[in-house]
PyMOL Python script that loads the backbone (N, CA, C, O; Angstrom):
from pymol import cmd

cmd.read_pdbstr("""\
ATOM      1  N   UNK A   1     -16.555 -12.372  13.285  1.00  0.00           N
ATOM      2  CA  UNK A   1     -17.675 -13.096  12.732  1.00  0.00           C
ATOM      3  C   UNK A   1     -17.214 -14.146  11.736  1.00  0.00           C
ATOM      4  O   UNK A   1     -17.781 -15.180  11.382  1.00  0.00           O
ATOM      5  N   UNK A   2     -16.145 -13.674  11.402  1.00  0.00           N
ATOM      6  CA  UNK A   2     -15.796 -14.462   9.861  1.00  0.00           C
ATOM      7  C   UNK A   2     -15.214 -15.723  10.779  1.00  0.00           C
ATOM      8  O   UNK A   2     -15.973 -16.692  10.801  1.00  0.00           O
ATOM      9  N   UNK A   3     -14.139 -15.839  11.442  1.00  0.00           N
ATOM     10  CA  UNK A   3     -13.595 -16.543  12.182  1.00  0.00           C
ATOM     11  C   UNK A   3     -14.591 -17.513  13.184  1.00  0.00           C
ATOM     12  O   UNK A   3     -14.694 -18.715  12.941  1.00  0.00           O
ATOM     13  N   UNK A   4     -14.920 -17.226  13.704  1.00  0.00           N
ATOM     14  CA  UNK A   4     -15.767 -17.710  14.741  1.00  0.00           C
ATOM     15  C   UNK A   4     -17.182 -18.033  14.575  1.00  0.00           C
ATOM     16  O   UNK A   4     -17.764 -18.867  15.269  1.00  0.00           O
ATOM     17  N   UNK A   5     -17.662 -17.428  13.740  1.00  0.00           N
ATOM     18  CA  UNK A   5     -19.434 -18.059  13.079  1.00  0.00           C
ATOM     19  C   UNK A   5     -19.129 -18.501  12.035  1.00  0.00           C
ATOM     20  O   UNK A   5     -20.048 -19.204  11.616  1.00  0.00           O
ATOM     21  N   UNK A   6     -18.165 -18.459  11.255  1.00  0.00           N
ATOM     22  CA  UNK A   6     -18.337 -18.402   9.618  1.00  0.00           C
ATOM     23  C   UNK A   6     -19.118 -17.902   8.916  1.00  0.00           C
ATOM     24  O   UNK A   6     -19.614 -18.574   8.012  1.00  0.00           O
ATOM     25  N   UNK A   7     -19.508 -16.459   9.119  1.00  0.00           N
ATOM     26  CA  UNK A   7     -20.245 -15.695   8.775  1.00  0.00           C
ATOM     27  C   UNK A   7     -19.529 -15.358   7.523  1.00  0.00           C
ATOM     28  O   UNK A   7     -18.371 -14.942   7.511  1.00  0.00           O
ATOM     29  N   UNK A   8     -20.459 -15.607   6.175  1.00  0.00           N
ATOM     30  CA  UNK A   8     -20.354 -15.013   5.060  1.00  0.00           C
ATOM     31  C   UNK A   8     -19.815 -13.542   4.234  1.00  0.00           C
ATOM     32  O   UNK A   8     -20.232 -12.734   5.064  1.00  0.00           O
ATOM     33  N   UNK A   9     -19.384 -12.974   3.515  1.00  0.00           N
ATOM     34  CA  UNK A   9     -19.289 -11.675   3.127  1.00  0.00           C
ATOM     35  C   UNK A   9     -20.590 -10.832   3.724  1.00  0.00           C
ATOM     36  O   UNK A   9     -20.531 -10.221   4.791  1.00  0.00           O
ATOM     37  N   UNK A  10     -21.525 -10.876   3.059  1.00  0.00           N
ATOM     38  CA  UNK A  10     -22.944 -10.652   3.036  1.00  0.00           C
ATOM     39  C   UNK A  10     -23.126 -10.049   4.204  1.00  0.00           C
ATOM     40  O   UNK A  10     -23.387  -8.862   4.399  1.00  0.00           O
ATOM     41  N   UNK A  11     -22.926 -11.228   5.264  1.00  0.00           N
ATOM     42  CA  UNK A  11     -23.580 -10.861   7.125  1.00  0.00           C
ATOM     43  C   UNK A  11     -22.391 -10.037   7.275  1.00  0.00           C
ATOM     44  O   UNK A  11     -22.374  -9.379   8.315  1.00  0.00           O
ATOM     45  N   UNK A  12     -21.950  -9.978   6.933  1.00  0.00           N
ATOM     46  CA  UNK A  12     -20.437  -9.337   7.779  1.00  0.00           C
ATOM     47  C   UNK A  12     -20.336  -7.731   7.083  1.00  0.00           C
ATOM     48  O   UNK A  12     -20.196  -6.687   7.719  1.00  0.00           O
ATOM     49  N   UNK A  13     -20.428  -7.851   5.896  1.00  0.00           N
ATOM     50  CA  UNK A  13     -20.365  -6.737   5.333  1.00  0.00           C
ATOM     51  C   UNK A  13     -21.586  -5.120   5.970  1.00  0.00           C
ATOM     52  O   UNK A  13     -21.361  -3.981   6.379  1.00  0.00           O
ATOM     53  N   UNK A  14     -23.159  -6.184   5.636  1.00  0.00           N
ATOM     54  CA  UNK A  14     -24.352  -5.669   6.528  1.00  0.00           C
ATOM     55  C   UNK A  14     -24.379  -5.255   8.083  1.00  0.00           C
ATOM     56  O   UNK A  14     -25.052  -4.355   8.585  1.00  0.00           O
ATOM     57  N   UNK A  15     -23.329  -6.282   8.834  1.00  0.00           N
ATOM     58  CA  UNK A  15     -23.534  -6.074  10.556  1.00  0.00           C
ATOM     59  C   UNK A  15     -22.668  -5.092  10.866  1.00  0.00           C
ATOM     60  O   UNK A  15     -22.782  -4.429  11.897  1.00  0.00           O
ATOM     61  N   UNK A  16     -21.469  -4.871   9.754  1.00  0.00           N
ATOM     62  CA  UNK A  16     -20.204  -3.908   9.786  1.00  0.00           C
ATOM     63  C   UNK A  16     -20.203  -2.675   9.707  1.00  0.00           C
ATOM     64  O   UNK A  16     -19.651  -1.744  10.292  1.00  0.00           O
ATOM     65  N   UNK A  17     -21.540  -2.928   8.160  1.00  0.00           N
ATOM     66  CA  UNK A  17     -21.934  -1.450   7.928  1.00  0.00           C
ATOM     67  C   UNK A  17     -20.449  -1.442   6.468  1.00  0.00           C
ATOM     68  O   UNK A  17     -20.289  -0.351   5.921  1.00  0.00           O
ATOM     69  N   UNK A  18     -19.830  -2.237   6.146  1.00  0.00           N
ATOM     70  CA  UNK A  18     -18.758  -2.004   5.060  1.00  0.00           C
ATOM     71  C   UNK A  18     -19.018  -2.196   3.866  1.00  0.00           C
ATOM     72  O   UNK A  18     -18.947  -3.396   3.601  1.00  0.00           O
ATOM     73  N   UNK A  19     -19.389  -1.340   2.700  1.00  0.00           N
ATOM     74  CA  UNK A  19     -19.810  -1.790   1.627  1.00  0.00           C
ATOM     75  C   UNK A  19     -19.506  -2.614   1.078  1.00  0.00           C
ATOM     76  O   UNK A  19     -18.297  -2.813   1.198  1.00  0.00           O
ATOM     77  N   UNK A  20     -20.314  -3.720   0.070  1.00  0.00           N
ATOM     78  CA  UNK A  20     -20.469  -5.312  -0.385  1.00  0.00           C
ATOM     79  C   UNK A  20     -19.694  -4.723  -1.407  1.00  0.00           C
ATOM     80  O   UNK A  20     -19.459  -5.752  -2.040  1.00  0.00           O
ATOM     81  N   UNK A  21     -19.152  -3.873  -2.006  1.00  0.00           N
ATOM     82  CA  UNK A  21     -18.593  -3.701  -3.578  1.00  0.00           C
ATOM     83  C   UNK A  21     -18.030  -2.526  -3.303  1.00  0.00           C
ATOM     84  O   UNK A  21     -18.556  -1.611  -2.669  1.00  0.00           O
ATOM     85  N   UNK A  22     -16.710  -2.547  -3.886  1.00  0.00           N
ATOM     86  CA  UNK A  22     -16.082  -3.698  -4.789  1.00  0.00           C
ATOM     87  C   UNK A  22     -15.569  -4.313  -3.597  1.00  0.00           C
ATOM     88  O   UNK A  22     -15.301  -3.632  -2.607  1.00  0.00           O
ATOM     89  N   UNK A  23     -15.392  -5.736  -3.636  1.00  0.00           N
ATOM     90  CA  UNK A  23     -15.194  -7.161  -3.197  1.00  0.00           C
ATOM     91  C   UNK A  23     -13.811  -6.732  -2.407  1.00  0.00           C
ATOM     92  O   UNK A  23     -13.708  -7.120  -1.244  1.00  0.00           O
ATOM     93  N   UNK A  24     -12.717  -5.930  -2.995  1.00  0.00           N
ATOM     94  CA  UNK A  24     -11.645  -5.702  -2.166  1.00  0.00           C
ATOM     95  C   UNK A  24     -11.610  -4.794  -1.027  1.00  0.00           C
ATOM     96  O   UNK A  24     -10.712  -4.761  -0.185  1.00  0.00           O
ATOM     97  N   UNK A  25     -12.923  -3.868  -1.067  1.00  0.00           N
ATOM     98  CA  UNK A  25     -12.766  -3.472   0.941  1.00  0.00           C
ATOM     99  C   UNK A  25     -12.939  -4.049   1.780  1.00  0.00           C
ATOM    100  O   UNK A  25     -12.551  -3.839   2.929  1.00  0.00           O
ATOM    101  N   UNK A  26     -13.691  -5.082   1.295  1.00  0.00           N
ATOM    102  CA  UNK A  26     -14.512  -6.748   2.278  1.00  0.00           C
ATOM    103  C   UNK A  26     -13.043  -6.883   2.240  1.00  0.00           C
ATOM    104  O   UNK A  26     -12.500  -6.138   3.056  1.00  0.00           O
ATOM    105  N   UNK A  27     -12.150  -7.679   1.471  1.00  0.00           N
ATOM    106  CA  UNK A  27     -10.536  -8.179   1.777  1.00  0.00           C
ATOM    107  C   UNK A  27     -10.099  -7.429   2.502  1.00  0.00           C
ATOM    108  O   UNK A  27      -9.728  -7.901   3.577  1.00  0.00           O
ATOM    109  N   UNK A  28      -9.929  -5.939   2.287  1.00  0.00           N
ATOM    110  CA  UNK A  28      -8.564  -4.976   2.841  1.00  0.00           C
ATOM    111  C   UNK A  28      -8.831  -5.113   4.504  1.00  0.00           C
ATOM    112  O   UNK A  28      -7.904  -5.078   5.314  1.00  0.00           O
ATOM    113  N   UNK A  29     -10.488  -5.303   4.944  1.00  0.00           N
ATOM    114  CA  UNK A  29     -10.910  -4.901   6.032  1.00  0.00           C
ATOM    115  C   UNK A  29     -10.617  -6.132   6.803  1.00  0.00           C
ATOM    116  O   UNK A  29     -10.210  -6.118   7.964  1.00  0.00           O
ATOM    117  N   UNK A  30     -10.908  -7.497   5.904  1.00  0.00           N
ATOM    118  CA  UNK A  30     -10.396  -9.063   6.893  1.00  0.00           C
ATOM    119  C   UNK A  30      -8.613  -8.964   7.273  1.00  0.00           C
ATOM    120  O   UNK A  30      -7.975  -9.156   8.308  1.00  0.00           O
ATOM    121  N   UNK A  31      -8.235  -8.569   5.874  1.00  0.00           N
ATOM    122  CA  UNK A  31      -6.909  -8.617   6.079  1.00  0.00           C
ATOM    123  C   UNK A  31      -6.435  -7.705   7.619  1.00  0.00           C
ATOM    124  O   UNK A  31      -5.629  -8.295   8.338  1.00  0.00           O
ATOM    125  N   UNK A  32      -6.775  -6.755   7.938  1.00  0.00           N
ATOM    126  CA  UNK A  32      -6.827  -5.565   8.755  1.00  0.00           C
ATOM    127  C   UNK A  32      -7.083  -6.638   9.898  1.00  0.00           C
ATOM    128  O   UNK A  32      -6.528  -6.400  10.970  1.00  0.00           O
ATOM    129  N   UNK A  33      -7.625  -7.447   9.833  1.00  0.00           N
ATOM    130  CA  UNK A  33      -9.357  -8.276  11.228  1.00  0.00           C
ATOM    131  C   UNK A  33      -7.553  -9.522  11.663  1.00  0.00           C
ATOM    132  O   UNK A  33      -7.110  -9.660  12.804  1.00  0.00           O
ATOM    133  N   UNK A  34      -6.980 -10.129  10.490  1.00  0.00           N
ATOM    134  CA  UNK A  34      -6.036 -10.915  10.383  1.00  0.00           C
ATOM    135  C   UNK A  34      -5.021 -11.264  11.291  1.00  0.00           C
ATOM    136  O   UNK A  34      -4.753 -12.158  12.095  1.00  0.00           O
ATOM    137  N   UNK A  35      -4.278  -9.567  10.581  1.00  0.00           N
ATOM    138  CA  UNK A  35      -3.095  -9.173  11.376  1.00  0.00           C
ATOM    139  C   UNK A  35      -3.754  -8.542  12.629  1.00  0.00           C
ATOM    140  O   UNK A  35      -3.050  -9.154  13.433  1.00  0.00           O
ATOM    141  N   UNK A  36      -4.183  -8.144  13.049  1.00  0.00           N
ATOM    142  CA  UNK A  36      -4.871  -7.608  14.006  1.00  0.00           C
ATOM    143  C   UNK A  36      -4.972  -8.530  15.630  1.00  0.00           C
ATOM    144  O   UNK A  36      -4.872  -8.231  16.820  1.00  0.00           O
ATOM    145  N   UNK A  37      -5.254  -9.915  14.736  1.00  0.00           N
ATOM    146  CA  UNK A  37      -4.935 -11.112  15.840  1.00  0.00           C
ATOM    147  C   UNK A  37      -4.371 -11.597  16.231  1.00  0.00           C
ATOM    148  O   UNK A  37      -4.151 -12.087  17.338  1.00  0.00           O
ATOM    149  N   UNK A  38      -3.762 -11.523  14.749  1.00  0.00           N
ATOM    150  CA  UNK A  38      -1.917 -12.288  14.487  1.00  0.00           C
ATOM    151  C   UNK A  38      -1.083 -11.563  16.175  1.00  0.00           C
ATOM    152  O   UNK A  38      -0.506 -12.217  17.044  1.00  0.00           O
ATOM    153  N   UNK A  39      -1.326 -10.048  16.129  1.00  0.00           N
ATOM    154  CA  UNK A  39      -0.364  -9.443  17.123  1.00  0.00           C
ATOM    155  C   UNK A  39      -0.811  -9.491  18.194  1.00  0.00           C
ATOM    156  O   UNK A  39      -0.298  -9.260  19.289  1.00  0.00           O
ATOM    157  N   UNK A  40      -1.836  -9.809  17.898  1.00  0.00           N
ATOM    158  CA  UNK A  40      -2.544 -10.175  19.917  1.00  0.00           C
ATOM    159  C   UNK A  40      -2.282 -11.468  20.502  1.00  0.00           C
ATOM    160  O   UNK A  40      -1.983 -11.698  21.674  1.00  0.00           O
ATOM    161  N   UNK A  41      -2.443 -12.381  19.443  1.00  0.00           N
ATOM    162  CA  UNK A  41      -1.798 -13.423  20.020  1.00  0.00           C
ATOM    163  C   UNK A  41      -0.632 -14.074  20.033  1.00  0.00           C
ATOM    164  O   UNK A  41      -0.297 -15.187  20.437  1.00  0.00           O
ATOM    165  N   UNK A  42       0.043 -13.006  19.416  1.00  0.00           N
ATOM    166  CA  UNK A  42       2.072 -12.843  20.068  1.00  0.00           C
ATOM    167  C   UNK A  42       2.211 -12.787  21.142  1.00  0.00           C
ATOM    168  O   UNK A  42       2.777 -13.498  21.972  1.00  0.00           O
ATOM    169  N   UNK A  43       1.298 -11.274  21.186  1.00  0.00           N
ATOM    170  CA  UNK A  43       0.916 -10.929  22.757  1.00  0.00           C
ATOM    171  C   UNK A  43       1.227 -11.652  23.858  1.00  0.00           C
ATOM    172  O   UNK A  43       2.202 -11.473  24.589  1.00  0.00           O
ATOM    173  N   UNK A  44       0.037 -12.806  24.004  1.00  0.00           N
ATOM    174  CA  UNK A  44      -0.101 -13.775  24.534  1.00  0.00           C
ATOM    175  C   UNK A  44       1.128 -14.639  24.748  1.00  0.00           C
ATOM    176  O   UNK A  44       1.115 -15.229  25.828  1.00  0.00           O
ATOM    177  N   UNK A  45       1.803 -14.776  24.259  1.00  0.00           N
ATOM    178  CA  UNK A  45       2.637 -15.578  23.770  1.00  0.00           C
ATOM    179  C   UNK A  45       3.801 -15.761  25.208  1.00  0.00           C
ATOM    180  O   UNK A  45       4.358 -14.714  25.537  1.00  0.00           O
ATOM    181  N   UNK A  46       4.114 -16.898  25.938  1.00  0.00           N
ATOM    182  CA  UNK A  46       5.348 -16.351  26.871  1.00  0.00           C
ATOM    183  C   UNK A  46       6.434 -16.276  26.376  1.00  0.00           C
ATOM    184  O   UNK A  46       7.389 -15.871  27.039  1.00  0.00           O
TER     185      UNK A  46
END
""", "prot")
cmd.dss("prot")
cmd.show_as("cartoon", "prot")
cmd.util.cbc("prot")
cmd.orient("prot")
């Protein structure tokens, strides 16, 4: 959502279900969303 809509903390936090506070599980959980892509699109990678 964050990536691709630019969906706010707020929407993301609510559609996730991840509590808005404190501000660093919203981080720990993008960071998680990050690397997560980072290795998929190694993946990809020839």
């Amino acid at each position: 959502m964050v990536f691709l809509w630019h969906a706010g903390r707020e929407v993301v936090c609510r559609r996730l279900k991840i509590p808005r506070y404190p501000r660093s599980l919203y981080e720990l959980e993008l960071a998680a969303a990050e690397h997560a892509l980072a290795r998929l699109l190694e993946k990809k990678r020839p």
